[in-house]
C-alpha positions in Angstrom: -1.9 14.8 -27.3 -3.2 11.5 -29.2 -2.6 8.4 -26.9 -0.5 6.8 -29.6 1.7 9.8 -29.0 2.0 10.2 -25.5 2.8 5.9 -25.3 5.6 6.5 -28.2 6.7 9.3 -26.3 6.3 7.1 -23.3 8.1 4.3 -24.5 11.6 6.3 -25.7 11.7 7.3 -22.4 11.4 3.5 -20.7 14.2 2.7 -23.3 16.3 5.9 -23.2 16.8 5.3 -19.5 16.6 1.4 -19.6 19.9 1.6 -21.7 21.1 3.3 -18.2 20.1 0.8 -16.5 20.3 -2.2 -18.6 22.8 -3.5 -16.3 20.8 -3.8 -13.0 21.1 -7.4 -11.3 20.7 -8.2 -7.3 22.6 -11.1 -5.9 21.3 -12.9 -2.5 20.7 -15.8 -0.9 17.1 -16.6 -0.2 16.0 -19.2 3.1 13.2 -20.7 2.6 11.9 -22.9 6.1 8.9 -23.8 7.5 7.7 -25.9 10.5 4.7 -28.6 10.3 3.4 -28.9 14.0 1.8 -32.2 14.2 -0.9 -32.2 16.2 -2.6 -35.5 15.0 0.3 -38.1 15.4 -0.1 -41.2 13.5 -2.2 -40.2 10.5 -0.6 -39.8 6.8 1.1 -36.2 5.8 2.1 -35.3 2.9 4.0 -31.6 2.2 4.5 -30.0 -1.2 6.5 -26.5 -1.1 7.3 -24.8 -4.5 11.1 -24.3 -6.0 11.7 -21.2 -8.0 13.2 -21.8 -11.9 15.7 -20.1 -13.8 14.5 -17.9 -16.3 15.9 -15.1 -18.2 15.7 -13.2 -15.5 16.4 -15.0 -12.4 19.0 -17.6 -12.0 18.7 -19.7 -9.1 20.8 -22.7 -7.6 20.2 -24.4 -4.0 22.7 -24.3 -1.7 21.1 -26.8 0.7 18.1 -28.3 1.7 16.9 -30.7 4.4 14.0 -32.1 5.5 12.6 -34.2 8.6 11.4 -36.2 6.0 13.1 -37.2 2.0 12.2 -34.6 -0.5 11.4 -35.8 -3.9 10.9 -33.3 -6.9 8.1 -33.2 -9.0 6.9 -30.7 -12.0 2.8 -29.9 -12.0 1.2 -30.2 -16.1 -0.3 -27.3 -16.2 2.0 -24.3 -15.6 5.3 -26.5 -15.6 5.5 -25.4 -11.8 8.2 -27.4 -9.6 7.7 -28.1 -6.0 9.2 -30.8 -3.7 7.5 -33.0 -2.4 7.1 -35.4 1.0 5.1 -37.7 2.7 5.1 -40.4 5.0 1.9 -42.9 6.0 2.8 -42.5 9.3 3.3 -39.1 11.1 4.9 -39.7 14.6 6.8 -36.2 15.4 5.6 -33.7 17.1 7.5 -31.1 14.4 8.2 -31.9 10.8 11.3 -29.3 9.9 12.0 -28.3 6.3 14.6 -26.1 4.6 16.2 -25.2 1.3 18.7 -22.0 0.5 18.6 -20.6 -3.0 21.6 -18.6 -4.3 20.0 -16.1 -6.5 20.8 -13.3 -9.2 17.6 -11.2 -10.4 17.8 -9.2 -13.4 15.8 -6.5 -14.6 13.0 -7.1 -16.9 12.5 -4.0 -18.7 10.1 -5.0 -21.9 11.6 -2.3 -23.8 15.1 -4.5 -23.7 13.7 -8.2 -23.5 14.4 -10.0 -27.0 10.7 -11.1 -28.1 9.5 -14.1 -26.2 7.8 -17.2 -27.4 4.8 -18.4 -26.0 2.8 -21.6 -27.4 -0.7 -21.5 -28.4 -1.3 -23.8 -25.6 -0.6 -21.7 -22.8 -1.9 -18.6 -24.6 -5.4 -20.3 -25.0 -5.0 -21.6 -20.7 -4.3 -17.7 -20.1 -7.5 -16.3 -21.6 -9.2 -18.9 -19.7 -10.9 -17.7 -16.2 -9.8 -19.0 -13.1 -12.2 -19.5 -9.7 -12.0 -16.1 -8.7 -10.8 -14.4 -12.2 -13.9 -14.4 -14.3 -13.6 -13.1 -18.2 -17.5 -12.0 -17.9 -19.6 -10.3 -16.2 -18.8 -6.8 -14.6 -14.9 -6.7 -15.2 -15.7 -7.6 -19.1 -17.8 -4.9 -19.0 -15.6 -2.4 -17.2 -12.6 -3.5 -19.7 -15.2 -2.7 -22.5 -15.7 0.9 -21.8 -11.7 1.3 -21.5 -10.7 -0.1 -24.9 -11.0 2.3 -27.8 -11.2 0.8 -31.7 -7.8 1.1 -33.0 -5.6 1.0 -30.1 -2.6 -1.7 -30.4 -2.8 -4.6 -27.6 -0.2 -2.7 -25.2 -2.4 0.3 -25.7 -5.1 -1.7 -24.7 -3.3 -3.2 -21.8 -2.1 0.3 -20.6 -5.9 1.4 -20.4 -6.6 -1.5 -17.8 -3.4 -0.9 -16.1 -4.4 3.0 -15.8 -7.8 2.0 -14.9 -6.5 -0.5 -12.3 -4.4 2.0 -11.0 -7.1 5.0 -10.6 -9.8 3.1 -8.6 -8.0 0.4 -6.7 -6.0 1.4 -3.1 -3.4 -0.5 -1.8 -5.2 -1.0 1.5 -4.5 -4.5 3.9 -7.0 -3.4 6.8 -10.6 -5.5 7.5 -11.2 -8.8 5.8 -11.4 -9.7 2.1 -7.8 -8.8 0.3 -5.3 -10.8 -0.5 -7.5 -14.0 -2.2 -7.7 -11.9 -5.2 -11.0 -12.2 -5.7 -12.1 -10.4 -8.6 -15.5 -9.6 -8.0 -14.2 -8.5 -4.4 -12.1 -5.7 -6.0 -14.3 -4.5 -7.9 -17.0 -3.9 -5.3 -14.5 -3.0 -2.8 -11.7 -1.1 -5.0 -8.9 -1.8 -2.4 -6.5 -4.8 -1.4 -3.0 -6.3 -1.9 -0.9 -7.5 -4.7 -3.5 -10.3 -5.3 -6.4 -8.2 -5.9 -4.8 -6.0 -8.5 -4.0 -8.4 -10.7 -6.7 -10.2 -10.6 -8.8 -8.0 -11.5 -6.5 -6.4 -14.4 -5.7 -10.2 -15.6 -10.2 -10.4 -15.6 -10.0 -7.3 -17.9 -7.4 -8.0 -19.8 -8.6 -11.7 -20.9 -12.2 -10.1 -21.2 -10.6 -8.6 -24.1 -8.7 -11.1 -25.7 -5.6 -10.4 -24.2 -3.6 -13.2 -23.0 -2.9 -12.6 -18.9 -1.0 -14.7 -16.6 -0.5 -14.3 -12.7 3.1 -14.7 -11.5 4.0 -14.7 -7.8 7.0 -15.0 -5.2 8.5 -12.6 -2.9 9.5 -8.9 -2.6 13.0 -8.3 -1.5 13.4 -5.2 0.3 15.1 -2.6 -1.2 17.9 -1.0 0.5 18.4 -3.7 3.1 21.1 -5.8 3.2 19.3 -9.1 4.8 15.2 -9.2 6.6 13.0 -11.6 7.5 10.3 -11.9 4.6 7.0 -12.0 5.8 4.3 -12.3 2.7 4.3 -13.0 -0.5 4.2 -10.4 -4.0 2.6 -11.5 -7.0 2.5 -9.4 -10.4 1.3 -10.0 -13.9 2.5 -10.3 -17.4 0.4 -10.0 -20.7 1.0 -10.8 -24.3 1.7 -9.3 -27.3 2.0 -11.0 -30.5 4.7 -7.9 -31.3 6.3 -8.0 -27.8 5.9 -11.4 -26.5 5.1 -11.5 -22.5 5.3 -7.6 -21.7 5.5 -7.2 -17.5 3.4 -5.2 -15.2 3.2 -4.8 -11.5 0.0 -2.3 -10.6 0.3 -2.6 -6.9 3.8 -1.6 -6.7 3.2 1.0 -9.4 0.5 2.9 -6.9 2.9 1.8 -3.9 5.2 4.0 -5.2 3.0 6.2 -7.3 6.6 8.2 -9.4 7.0 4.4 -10.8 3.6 4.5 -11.9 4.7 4.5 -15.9 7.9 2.3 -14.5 5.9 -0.5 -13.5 4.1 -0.8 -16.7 7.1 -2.5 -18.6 9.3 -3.3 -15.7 10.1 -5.9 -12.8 12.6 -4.7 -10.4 15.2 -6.6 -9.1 13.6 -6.3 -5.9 12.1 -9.9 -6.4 11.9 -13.9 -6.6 9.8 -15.5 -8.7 8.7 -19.1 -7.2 5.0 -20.5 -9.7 3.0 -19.3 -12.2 -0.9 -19.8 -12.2 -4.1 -20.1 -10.2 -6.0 -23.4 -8.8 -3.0 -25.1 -8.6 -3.0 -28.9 -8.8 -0.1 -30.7 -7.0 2.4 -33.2 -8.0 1.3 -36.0 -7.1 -2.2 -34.4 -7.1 -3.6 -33.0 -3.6 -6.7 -34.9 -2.2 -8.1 -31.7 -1.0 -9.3 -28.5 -3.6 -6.6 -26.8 -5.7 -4.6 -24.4 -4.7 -6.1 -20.9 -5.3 -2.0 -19.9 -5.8 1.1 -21.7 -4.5 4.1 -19.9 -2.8 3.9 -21.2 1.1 3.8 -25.1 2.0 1.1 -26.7 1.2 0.3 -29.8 3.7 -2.7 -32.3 4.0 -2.9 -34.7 7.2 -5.3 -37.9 6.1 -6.0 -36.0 3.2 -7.4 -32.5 4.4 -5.3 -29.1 4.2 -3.6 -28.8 7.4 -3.0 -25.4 8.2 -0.1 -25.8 11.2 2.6 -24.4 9.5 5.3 -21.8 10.9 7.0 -20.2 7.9 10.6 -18.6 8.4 11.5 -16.9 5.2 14.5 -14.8 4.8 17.3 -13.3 2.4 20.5 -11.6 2.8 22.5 -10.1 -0.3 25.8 -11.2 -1.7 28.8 -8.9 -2.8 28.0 -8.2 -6.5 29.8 -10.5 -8.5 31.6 -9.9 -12.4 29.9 -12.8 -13.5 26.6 -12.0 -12.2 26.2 -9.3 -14.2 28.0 -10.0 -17.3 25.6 -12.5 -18.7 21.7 -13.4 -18.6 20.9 -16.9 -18.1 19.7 -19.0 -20.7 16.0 -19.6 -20.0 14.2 -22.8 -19.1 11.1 -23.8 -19.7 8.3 -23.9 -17.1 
């Protein structure tokens, strides 16, 4: 069957049963905490951690926050991340403790429901653009090469590197190298985390003139009511001039390998969303490098990344609410 075909036929179906499940929202409260153990007293820190934005598909408000120190918030240029943000010239406890509790309400983004979304020739031009370890040459330009076909549309395109993604990478955590999603690392290796597949899709797919961005936050497990949260998930989203931003998420796909065709077009509810982008610069700007992404705390003591940070991230669901899934919320920008 033509591949035109089988992605029509494929794409009735996504809707078909999206209309079932058009619906699907997860309330829950989200804790965000970390410690900074000082170990250096008397020099300058300075902390940044990242706050997750309302879109139309999360809502999020803060419940509380605290810190050992006052929390400012600041908005990076680039991506339109937010973060807060402390410091003081003068560190003199031995623990610096932080906190902030985020109602949220996830909805389902199912691309064959989303109205068309709007994306600025700005930030279309920054997301063809290679990042440190995302290169748009090279071998993954060459690999995306022999997967496109002349006359395919750009989600057919986009399929073939998600299908390509999906047949030679493993989800596979063991030895050294995943997780700094390294694209030239995947493609030797063909194995690693959440990172490393979308890197190397995002490498392929701006390789071929497909705009790519890398979106990351946390998974929230499903069917558990509350759990620590130990890592981080990231996924990716391309554009379409037809469909706007249009959602994938590879590793989750071959995680659960009968969501395979799910995952291209879909983000759970399963999720938070917390920045957008790779080598992240700071507000105010770090003195160290960039960030390669930004979803734990980020700290410097006189002016180097400090890395003496114990994170305690958790979530526990709320009772569904009427009014959480009558309405999506407006967006915002980033």
């Amino acid at each position: 069957m033509p591949i035109r075909k089988i992605l029509a036929l494929s794409f009735f179906l996504l809707f078909s049963l999206s209309l079932f499940a058009q619906s699907k929202s997860r309330h829950f409260v989200f804790d965000y905490s970390f410690t900074v153990r000082n170990t250096d007293p008397g020099k300058p820190l300075a902390v940044w951690f990242p706050i997750p934005q309302s879109d139309h598909f999360q809502k999020i408000a803060v419940l509380s926050k605290s810190g050992d120190l006052p929390l400012e918030e600041t908005r990076e240029a680039e991506y339109g991340n937010r973060m807060f943000y402390a410091h003081t010239e003068k560190a003199d406890k031995a623990e610096y403790h932080f906190s902030v509790k985020y109602d949220v309400v996830r909805y389902e983004h199912l691309a064959a429901l989303a109205e068309r979304s709007q994306a600025s020739q700005k930030e279309l031009k920054r997301f063809l653009q290679p990042d440190k370890l995302v290169p748009v040459t090279g071998r993954p330009a060459e690999i995306a090469a022999q997967q496109v076909k002349p006359g395919m549309s750009r989600v057919e395109e986009a399929r073939s590197l998600y299908d390509y993604t999906f047949a030679n990478m493993k989800y596979d955590k063991s030895g050294t190298g995943w997780g700094h999603g390294d694209t030239l690392w995947a493609c030797d290796s063909k194995r690693g985390n959440c990172t490393d597949f979308h890197s190397l899709f995002i490498s392929m797919a701006r390789s071929q003139h497909i705009p790519a961005r890398f979106e990351i936050g946390f998974s929230v497990p499903e069917g558990q009511n509350s759990a620590e949260i130990a890592g981080y998930h990231c996924w990716a989203e391309f554009y379409s001039p037809e469909r706007g931003w249009f959602p994938v998420d590879i590793s989750e796909g071959w995680k659960h390998q009968e969501k395979k065709d799910y995952f291209f077009g879909a983000h759970d509810v399963n999720r938070i969303q917390f920045t957008v982008g790779r080598d992240v610069e700071l507000s105010p700007e770090q003195q160290d490098t960039r960030l390669n992404y930004f979803v734990f705390p980020y700290v410097e003591l006189d002016g180097k990344a400090y890395p003496n940070i114990a994170n305690a991230f958790s979530f526990s669901d709320v009772a569904d609410s009427k009014q959480a899934r009558k309405d999506l919320p407006s967006a915002v920008g980033r």
